[in-house]
N, C-alpha and C positions, 0 to 999 in steps of 0.2 A: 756911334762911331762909324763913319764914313768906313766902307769897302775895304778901300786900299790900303787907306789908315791901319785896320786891321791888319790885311794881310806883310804891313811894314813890321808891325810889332811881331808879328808871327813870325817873320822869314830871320828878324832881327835874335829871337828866341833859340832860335834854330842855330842858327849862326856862331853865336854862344855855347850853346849844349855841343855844336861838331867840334869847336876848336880845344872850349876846356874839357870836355870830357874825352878828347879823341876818337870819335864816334866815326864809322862810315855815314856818306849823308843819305844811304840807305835804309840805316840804321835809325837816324835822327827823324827821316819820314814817317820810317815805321812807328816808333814809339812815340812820337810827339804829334807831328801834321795827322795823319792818320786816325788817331785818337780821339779826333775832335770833329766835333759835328758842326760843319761849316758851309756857307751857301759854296757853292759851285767857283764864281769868281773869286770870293776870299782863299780859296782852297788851290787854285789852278796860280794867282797874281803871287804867296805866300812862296810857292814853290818855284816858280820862276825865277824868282829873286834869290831864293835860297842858293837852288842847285848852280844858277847860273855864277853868283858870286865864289859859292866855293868852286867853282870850274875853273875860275880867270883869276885864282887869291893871287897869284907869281905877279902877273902885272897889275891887279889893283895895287898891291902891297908895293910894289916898285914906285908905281905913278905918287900914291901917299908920303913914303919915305921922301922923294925929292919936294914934295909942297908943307910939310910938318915941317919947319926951321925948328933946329935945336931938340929935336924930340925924337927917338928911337922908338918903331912898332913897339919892339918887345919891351917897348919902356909905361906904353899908355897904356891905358885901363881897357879890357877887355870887350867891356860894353863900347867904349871908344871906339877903337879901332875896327869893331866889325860893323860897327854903324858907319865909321867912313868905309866902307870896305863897300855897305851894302848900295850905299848911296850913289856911289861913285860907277859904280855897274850900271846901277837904271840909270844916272844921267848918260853914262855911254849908249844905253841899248835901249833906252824909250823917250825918243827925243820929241814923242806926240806928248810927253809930259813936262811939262814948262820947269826949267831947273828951277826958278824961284819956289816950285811947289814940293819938286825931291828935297832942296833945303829946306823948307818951313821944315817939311813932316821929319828931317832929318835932327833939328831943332828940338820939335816937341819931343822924342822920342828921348832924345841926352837929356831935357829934362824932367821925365817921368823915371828912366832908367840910370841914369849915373849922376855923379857930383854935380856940384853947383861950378863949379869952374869949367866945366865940360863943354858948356851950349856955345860959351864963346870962344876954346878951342875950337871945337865941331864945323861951327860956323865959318871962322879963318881959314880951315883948311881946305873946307868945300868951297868957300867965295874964292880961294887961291887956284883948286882944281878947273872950277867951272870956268874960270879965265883962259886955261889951255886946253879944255876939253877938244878942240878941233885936232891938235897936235895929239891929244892921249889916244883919239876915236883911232887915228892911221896903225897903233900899235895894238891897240887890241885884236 
């Protein structure tokens, strides 16, 4: 498993464990990232992701709510919604990463981790955000 790959499922773990367990994401560090014995880049890209999206959830969750037609956050499945949440961050803040590739890995992960009707939500909402990402970038 490719690096980042990794460090998507890990930050994606994380993300989960802060919202449903109401965890500080100091807390989540501690007893999850920390825990594990990981090269350097999987450990530093995992955490970036993490802290960074739970820092900015007000406007990811904003920016998501107006591109989900029909669908309320607190309506989708948990794994959903922090997978766009995490997605949606690195395409704002790592634009040396081609969106086609935050989608794929966005992709794979909905279907490793949630429902079978997931990847084609996932996908709609990301292929809908990435369309205004220039507009989303000015608010964050």
């Amino acid at each position: 498993m490719a690096s980042r790959r990794k460090s998507r499922e890990l930050a994606l773990q994380m993300l989960f464990q802060w919202e449903v367990g109401k965890h500080s994401t100091e807390h989540v560090l501690t007893t999850f990232l920390d825990e594990k014995n990981l090269e350097p880049s999987v450990r530093e890209f995992a955490r970036w992701l993490f802290e960074g999206t739970a820092g900015e959830i007000a406007t990811l969750d904003t920016a998501i709510r107006s591109h989900a037609e029909h669908w309320r956050l607190e309506r989708m499945a948990a794994v959903d919604r922090n997978l766009l949440r995490m997605a949606l961050y690195e395409l704002l803040h790592s634009p040396e990463t081609p969106a086609a590739v935050v989608i794929n890995e966005a992709l794979e992960l909905a279907r490793r981790y949630s429902g079978a009707d997931s990847v084609e939500f996932v996908n709609g909402v990301l292929d809908a955000l990435r369309k205004d990402i220039e507009t989303l970038k000015t608010r964050a």
